[in-house]
C-alpha positions in Angstrom: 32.4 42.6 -50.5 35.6 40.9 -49.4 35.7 39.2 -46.4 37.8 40.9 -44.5 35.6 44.1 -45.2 32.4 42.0 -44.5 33.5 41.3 -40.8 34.4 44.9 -40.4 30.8 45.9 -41.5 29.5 43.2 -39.2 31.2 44.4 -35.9 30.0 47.8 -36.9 26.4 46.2 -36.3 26.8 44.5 -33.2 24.9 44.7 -30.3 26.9 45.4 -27.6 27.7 42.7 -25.2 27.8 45.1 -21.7 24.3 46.8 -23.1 22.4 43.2 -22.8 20.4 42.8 -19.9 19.0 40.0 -17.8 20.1 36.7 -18.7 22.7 36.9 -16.6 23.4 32.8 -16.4 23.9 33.0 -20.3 26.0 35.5 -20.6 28.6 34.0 -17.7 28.4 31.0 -20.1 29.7 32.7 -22.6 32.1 34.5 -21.2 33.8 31.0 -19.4 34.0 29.7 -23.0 35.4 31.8 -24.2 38.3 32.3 -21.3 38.4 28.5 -21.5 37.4 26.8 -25.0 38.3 23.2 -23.7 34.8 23.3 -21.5 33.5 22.2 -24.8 31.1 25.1 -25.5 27.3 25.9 -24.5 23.9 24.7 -25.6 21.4 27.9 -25.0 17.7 26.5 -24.8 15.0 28.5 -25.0 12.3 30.5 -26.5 12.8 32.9 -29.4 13.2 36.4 -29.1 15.4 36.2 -25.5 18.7 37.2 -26.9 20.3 34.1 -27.4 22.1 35.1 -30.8 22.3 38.7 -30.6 24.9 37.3 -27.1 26.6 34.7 -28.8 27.1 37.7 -31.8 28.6 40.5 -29.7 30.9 37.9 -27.5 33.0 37.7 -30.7 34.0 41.5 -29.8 35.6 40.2 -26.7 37.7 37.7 -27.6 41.5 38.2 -28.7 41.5 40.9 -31.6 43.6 39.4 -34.9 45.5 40.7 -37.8 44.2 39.9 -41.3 45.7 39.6 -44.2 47.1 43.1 -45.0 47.8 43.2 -41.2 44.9 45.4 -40.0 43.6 44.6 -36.9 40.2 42.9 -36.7 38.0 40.9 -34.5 37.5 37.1 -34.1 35.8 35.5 -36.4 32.0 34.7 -36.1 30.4 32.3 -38.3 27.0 31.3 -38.7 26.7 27.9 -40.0 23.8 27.5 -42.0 21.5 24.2 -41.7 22.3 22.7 -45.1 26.0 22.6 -44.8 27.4 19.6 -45.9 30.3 17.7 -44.6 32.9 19.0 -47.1 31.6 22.8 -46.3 32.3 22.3 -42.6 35.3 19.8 -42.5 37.0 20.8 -46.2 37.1 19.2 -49.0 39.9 18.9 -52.4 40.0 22.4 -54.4 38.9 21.5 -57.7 40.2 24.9 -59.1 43.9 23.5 -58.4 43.2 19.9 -60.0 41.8 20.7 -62.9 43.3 24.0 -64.0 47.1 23.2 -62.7 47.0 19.4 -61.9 48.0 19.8 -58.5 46.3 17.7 -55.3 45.2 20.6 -52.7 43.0 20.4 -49.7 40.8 23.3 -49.8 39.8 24.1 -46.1 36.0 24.4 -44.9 34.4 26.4 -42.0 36.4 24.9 -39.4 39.1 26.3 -40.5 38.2 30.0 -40.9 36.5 30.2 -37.7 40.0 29.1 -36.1 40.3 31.3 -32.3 36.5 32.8 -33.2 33.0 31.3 -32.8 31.1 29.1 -34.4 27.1 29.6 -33.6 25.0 26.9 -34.8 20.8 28.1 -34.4 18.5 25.5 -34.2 21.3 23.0 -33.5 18.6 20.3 -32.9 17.9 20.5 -36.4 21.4 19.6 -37.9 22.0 16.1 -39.2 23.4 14.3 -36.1 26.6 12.9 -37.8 27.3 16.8 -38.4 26.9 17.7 -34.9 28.9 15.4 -34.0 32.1 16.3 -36.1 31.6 19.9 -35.0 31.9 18.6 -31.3 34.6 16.5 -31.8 36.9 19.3 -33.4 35.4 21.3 -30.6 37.3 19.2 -27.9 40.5 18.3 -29.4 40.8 21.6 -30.8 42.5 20.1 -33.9 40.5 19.1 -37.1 41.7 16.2 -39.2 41.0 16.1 -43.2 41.0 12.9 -45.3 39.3 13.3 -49.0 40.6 11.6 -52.0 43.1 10.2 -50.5 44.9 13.3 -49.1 44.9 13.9 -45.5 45.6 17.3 -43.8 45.3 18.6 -40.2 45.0 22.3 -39.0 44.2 23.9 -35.5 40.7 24.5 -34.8 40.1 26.4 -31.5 36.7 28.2 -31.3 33.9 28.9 -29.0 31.2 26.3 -29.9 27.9 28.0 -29.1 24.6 25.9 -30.3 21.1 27.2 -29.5 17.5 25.5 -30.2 14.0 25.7 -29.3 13.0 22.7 -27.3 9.1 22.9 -28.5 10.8 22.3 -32.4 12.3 19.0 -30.9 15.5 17.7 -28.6 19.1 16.8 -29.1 20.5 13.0 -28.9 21.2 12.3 -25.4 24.8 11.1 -26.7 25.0 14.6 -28.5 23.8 16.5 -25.6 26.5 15.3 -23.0 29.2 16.6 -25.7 27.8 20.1 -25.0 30.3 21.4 -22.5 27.6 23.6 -20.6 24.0 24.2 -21.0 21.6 27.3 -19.6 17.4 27.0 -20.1 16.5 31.2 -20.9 13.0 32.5 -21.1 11.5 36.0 -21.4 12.2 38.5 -18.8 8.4 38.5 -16.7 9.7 42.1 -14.8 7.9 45.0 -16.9 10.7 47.2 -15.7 13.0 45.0 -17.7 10.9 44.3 -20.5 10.4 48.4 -20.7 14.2 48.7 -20.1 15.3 46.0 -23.5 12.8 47.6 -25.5 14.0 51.2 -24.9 17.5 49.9 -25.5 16.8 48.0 -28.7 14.8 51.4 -30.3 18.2 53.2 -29.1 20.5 50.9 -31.0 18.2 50.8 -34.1 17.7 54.6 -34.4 21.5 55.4 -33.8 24.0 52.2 -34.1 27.0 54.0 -34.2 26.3 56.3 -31.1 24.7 53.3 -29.2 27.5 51.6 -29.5 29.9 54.1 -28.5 27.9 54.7 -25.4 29.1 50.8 -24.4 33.0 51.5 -25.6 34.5 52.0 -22.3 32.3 48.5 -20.9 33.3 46.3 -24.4 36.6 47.7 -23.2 36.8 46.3 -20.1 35.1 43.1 -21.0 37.9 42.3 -23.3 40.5 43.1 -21.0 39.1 41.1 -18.1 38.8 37.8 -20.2 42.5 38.8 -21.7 43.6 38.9 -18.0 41.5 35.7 -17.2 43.2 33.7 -20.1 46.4 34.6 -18.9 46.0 33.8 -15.3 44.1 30.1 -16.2 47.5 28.2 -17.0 48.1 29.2 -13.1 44.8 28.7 -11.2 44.6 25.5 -9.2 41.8 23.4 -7.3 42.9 21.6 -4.1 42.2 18.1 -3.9 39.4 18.1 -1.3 37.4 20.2 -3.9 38.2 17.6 -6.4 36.1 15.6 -3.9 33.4 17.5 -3.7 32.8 17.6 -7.6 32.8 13.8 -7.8 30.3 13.8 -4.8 28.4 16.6 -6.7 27.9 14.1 -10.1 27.8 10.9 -8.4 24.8 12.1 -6.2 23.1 13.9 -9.4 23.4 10.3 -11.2 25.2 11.5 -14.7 26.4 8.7 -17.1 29.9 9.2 -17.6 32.8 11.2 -16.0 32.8 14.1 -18.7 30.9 16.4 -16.0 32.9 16.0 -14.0 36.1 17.7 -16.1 33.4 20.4 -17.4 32.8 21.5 -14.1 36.2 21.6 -13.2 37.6 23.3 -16.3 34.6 26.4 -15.6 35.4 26.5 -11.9 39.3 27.3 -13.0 37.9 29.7 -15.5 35.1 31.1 -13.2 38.3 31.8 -10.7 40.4 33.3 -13.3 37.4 35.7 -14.3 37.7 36.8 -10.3 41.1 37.3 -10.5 42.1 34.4 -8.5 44.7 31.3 -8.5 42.8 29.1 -6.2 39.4 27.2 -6.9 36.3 27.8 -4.5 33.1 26.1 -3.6 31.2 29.5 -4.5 32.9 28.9 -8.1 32.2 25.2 -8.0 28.4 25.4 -7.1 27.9 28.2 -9.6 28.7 26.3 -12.7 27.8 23.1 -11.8 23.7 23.6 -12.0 25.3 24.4 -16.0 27.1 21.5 -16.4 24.5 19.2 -14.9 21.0 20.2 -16.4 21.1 18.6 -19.6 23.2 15.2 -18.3 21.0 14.9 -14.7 18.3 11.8 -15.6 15.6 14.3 -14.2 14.3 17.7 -14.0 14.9 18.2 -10.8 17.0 20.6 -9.5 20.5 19.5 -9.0 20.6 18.3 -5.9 24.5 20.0 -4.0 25.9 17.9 -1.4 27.2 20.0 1.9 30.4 21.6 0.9 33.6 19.8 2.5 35.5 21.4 5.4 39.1 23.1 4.5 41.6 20.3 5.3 43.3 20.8 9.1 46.6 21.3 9.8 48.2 18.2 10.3 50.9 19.5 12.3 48.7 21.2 14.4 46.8 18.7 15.3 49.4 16.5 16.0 50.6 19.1 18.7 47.5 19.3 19.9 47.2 15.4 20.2 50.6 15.5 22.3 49.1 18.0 24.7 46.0 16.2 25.3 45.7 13.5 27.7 44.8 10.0 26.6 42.0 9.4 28.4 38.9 9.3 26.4 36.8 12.3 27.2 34.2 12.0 24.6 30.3 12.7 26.6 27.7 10.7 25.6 25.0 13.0 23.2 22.9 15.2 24.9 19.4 14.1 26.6 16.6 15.2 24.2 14.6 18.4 24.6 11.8 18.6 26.8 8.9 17.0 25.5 10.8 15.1 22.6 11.5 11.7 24.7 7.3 11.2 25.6 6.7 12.3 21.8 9.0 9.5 21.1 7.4 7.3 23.0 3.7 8.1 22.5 4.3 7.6 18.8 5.6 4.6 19.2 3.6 2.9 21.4 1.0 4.1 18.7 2.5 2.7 15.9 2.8 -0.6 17.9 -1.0 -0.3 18.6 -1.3 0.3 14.6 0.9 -2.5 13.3 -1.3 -5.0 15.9 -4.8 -3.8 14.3 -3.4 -4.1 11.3 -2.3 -7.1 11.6 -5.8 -8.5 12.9 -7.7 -7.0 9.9 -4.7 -8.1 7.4 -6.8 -10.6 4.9 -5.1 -13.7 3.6 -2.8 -13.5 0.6 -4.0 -14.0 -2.9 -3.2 -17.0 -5.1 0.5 -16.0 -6.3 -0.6 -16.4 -10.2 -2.9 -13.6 -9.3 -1.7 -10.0 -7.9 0.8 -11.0 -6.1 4.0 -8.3 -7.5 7.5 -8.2 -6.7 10.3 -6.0 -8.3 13.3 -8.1 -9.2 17.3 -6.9 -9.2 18.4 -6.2 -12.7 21.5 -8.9 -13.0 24.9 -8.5 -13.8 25.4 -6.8 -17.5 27.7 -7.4 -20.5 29.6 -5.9 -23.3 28.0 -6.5 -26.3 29.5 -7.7 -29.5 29.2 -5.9 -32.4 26.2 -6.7 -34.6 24.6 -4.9 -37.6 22.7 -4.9 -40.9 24.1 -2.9 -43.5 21.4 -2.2 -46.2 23.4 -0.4 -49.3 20.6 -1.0 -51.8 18.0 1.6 -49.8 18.0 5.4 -48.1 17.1 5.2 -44.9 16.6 8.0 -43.0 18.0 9.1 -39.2 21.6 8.6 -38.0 23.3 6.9 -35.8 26.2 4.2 -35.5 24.9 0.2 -36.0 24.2 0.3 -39.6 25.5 1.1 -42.7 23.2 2.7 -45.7 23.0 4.9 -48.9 22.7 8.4 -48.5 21.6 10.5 -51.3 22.9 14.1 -50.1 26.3 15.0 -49.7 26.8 13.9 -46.6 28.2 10.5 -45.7 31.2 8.7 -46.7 32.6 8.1 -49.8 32.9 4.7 -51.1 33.2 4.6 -55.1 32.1 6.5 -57.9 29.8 6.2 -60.5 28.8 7.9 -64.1 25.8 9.7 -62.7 27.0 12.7 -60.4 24.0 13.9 -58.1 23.8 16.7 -56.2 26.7 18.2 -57.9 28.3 15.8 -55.5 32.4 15.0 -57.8 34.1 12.3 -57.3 37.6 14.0 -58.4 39.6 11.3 -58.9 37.3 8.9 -60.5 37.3 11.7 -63.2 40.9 12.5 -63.6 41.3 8.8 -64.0 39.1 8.9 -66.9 40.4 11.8 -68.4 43.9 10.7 -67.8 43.9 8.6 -70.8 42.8 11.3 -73.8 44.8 14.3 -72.0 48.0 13.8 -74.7 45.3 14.2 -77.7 43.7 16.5 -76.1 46.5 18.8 -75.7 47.1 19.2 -78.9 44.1 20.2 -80.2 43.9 22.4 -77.3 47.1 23.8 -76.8 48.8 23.7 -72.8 47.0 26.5 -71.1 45.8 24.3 -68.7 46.8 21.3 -66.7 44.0 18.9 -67.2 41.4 19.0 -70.1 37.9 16.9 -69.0 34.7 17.0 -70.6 31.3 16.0 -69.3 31.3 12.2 -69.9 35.0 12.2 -67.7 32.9 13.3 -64.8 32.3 10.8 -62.0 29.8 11.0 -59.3 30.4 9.7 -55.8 28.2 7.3 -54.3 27.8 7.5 -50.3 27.3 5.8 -46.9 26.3 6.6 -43.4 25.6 5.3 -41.1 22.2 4.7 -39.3 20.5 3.0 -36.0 18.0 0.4 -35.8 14.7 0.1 -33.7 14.9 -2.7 -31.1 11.5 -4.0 -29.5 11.5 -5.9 -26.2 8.5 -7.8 -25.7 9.3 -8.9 -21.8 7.3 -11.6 -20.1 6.4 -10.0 -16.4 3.9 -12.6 -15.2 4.3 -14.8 -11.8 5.8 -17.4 -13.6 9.1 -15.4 -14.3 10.0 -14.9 -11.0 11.1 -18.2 -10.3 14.6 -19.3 -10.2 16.0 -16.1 -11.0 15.0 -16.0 -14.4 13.8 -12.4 -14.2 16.5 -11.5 -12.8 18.9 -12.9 -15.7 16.6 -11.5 -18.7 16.8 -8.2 -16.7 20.3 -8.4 -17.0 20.7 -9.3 -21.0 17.9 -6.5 -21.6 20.1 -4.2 -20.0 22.8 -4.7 -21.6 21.3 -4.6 -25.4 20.1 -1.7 -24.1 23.5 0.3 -23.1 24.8 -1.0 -26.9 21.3 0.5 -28.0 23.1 3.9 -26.0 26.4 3.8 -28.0 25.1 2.7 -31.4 22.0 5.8 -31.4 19.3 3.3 -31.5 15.4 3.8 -31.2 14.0 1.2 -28.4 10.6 0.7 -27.4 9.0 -1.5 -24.3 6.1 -3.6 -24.1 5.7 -5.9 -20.6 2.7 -8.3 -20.1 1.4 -9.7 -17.0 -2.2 -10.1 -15.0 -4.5 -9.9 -17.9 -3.4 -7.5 -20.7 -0.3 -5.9 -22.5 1.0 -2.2 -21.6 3.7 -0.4 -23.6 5.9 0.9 -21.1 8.2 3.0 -23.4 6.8 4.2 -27.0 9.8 4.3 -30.1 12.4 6.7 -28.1 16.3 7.7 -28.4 15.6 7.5 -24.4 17.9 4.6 -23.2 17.8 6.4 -19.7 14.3 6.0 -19.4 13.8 2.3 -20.8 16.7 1.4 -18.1 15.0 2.7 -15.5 11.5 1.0 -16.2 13.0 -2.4 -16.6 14.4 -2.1 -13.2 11.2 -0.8 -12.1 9.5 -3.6 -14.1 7.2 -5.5 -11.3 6.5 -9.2 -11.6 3.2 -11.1 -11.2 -0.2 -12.5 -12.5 -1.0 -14.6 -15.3 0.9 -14.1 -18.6 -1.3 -12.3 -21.6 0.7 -14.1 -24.7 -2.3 -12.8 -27.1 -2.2 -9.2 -26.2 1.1 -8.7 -25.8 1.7 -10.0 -29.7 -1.7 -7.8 -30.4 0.2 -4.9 -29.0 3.4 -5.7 -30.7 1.5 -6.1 -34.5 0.2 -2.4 -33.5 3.3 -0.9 -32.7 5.6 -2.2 -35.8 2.6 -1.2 -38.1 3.2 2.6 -36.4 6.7 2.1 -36.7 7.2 1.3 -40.3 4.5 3.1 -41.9 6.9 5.9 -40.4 9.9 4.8 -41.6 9.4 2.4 -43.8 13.5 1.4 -44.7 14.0 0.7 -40.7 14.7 -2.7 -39.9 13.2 -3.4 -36.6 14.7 -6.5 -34.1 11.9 -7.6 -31.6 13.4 -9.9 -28.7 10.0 -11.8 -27.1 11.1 -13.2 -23.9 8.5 -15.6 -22.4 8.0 -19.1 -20.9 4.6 -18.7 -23.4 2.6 -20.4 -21.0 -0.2 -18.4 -22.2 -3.6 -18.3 -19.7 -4.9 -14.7 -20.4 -7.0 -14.5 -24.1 -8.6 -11.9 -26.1 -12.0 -13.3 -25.0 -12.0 -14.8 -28.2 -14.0 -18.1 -26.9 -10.6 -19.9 -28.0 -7.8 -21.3 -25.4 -5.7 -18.4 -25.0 -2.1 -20.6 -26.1 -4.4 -21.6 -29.7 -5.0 -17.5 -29.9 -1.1 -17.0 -28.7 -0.5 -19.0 -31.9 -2.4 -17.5 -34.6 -1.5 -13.7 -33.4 2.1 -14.8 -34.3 1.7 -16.7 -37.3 -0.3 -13.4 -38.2 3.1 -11.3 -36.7 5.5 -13.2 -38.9 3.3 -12.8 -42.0 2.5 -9.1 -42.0 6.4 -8.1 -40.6 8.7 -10.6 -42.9 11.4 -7.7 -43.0 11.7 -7.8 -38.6 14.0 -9.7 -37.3 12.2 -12.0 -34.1 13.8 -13.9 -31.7 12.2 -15.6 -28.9 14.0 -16.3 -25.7 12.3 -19.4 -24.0 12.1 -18.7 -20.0 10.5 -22.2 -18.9 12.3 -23.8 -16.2 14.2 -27.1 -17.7 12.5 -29.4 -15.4 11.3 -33.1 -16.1 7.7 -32.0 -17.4 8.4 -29.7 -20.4 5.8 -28.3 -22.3 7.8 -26.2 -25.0 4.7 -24.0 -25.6 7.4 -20.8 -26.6 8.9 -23.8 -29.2 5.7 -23.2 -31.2 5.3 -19.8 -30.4 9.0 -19.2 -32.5 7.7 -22.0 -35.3 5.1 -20.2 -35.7 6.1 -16.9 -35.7 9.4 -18.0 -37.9 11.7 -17.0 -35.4 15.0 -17.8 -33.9 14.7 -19.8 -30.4 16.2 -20.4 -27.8 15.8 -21.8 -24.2 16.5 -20.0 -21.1 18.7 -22.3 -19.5 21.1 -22.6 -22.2 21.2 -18.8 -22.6 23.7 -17.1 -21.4 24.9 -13.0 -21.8 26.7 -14.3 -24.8 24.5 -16.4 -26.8 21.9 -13.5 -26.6 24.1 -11.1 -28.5 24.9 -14.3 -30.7 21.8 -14.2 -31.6 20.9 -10.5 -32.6 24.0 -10.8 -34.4 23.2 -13.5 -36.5 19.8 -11.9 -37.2 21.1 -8.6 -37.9 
């Protein structure tokens, strides 16, 4: 079937977009993507069986209808993209038909090129290799797609509607891939019966009779597609007045999203929200009906989004400057009105019985504890950095995962290509590796073979390409919380470096993990997560106080990397241990806890020889120096360093060196 007849067949079968019902926040999704492509698409969450396809599907019928190749007049492309498409698929990739048969260098274009003013629908998006994703969503936004293979580079238009949908229970996206996601709905089942009664009526309808279904729905797919027509037309003209401009910064800043790119995704669906309504002028009502869209997946909690008060239309200023001239100068303003009845002596009472409170209280108040014990205090998290670029490239293993620090072999088609070899795996060519080694028997064999084609190669010509991506790393912080560390602002300082490994850890898609010690044990605040949000926010939350638990923190970190690489064996961990390694909490061992401190890491560094340690000394640099954390790094065969030395700099110094 050719394609052209294929798409026919399959808009034959579609569902009709005005016959779905419920999911009404969806579907207005949709349709502002696809009056508006430069929101950057929608992420559709939810359960199976709720429609999510069978919408994305018939929205194709709505968009812009298109001539094909003989000129007939068809609708926009929809394309499915299946979960083992490769790079080349989706991008493009040379046409092998044109090199070899007549010589010629020709970019062959992938699936970004066909679905050019259609859709692209990617189900189970979470499950797509994130490099992938992230192509897709870059395309997505620029609108243009760049292709460089074999030393040819192209470029082509790309405008589509990017629509991804996933199950959360099957696992999430990459917060970094999330917030590229223009807009983003959660959808369950419908819990009316009515409507449950109503979609399974409707479905038996379309199954029994397609054709007449359908035709039922003519005149509403009808309007549909004029209405967005109109919408498109009217965006270029729509504007937003600057007070409302206002109001969406106010609406991300007080929802806490990293970045600014919310706030241009709301703005871009309010223009297209007003153009749907036939108007040139944004509105809050537009405004506060796509932002809940464009916040959900970047907010850093469930919550609800939480909508300031909408501003007040902006006065006339020449009015009120009449009005100013009128009015006497005399300063009229009454003093704010006495309180109701009753509301002065509740006043009062209360707080005459809070007084009476805060004095018992302070007779019963016991005297403080020792400070090394349970006294806790919440330091500031200081002043952050930019981090230098540090990584270790490992070319002589796979290694599963993605992300951006690391560079190592990839044994699919996906990945860069760096050079060629004699095997070829995975069908995986490396044209011009083999034209180079066919180049030198083509005159030979041309004449046994006559000139019917271009190029003559034979199997041991062929070259295979060899591959890189690019993957993250797993960084461990091991953070001293005990009373010691709140002296001098040295908690304060470490907060600051941790937090700033920690936003490179953000941009580079790296795995972190948390373990704090203080009082008399270990706790692993954060397990191995792409989280970054999450570990930020409990090391500013990170209390200080108590004794300091060297022992069972390093007992805890020995438990954690023996989860983490029996996982994924090819990672290469970096544990930071920050500590003044005055250890006086043991494992009850009936040895002094710093001799037990000592042996856990000489243990550590034995068992982990492949992670990378580094402990940062956090003892005060005073005349009476124990350098306990000294040994604790000889021992574990670590790098050291002292606290008073360090600085933002010399931290990432470090973890570059190590890396």
């Amino acid at each position: 079937m050719e394609e052209g007849d294929f798409m026919k067949h399959q808009t034959r079968n579609l569902f009709p977009f005005a016959a779905v019902l419920g999911q009404e926040q969806m579907k207005l999704s949709l349709v502002l993507n696809a009056i508006h492509p430069g929101i950057g698409g929608v992420l559709i969450r939810g359960e199976k069986g709720t429609a999510k396809s069978t919408a994305a599907r018939a929205l194709s019928e709505l968009l812009p209808r298109m001539e094909n190749a003989v000129g007939e007049s068809i609708s926009a492309p929809f394309i499915d993209l299946p979960l083992s498409a490769t790079e080349d698929q989706v991008i493009g990739s040379m046409d092998m038909e044109q090199a070899i048969v007549y010589g010629r260098a020709v970019l062959q274009p992938g699936i970004l090129a066909r679905v050019h003013c259609g859709i692209l629908y990617i189900d189970e998006v979470n499950l797509l290799d994130d490099h992938l994703v992230d192509s897709i969503l870059d395309v997505a936004s620029t609108g243009i797609n760049v292709i460089e293979r074999e030393g040819l580079s192209s470029s082509h238009l790309s405008e589509f509607v990017l629509v991804g949908t996933m199950n959360p229970e099957e696992g999430d996206l990459r917060p970094q891939l999330l917030d590229r996601f223009g807009l983003c709905v959660d959808i369950s089942g419908e819990k009316d019966p009515l409507v449950r009664k109503a979609l399974l009526l409707s479905r038996e309808l379309f199954d029994a009779d397609t054709s007449g279904f359908r035709r039922r729905f003519d005149d509403g797919t009808a309007l549909l597609r004029r209405q967005i027509g109109k919408a498109k037309e009217l965006l270029a003209e729509v504007r937003i007045p600057s007070h409302l401009i206002q109001f969406i910064a106010e609406i991300c800043n007080r929802n806490h999203v990293a970045g600014h790119r919310a706030d241009l995704v709301i703005e871009r669906a309010a223009c297209a929200h007003a153009a749907w309504k036939e108007r040139l002028e944004v509105s809050v009502e537009d405004i506060t009906l796509v932002a809940p869209m464009a916040l959900l997946h970047r907010m850093r909690n469930a919550d609800a989004p939480d909508m300031p008060p909408p501003p007040p239309q902006p006065e006339n200023r020449e009015d009120d400057q009449k009005e100013a001239e009128e009015s006497p100068e005399t300063d009229d303003r009454q003093p704010p009105p006495p309180p109701e009845s009753g509301e002065e002596e509740s006043s009062s009472g209360q707080d005459a019985e809070n007084s009476a409170d805060n004095q018992e209280d302070e007779r019963e108040l016991p005297l403080p504890p020792p400070p090394s014990e349970s006294i806790e205090e919440v330091h500031a998290v200081g002043d952050s950095f930019k981090v230098k670029r540090f990584r270790k490239d490992d070319l002589k293993h796979v290694r599963s995962g993605s992300g951006r620090r690391s560079r190592t072999r990839s044994m699919t088609r996906q990945g860069r290509y760096i050079k060629s070899s004699h095997r070829v795996v995975n069908n995986d060519l490396a044209i011009d590796a083999t034209l180079r080694a066919a180049a030198p028997y083509q005159k030979s064999r041309h004449e046994l073979q006559g000139d019917a084609q271009a190029i003559y190669i034979i199997k041991a010509d062929q070259r295979g390409k060899i591959r890189e991506r690019r993957v993250g790393s797993f960084m461990l912080f091991v953070v001293d919380a005990s009373g010691s560390m709140g002296a001098q602002k040295r908690m304060q300082e470490t907060k600051g470096a941790v937090m700033s490994l920690l936003l490179d850890a953000y941009q580079k898609r790296d795995k972190v993990a948390m373990i704090s010690f203080r009082g008399r044990e270990s706790s692993l605040l954060l397990p191995p997560t792409n989280s970054v949000d999450m570990a930020a926010k409990l090391l500013e939350e990170m209390p200080v106080g108590g004794r300091t638990p060297l022992p069972h923190a390093l007992a805890e970190t020995e438990r954690l990397l023996e989860r983490v690489l029996r996982k994924e064996p090819a990672v290469i961990p970096m544990a930071f241990i920050i500590t003044d390694g005055r250890a006086n909490a043991g494992l009850d061992s009936g040895k002094p806890p710093h001799e037990e401190a000592l042996l856990m890491a000489r243990r550590l560094g034995a068992l982990f020889p492949q992670v990378h340690f580094i402990v940062i000394d956090t003892e005060p640099q005073n005349l009476i120096k124990l350098g306990l954390s000294r040994k604790i790094a000889e021992a574990l065969g670590a790098e050291y360093l002292q606290t008073d030395d360090l600085k933002a700099e010399d931290l990432v110094a470090i973890s570059k060196q190590q890396a």
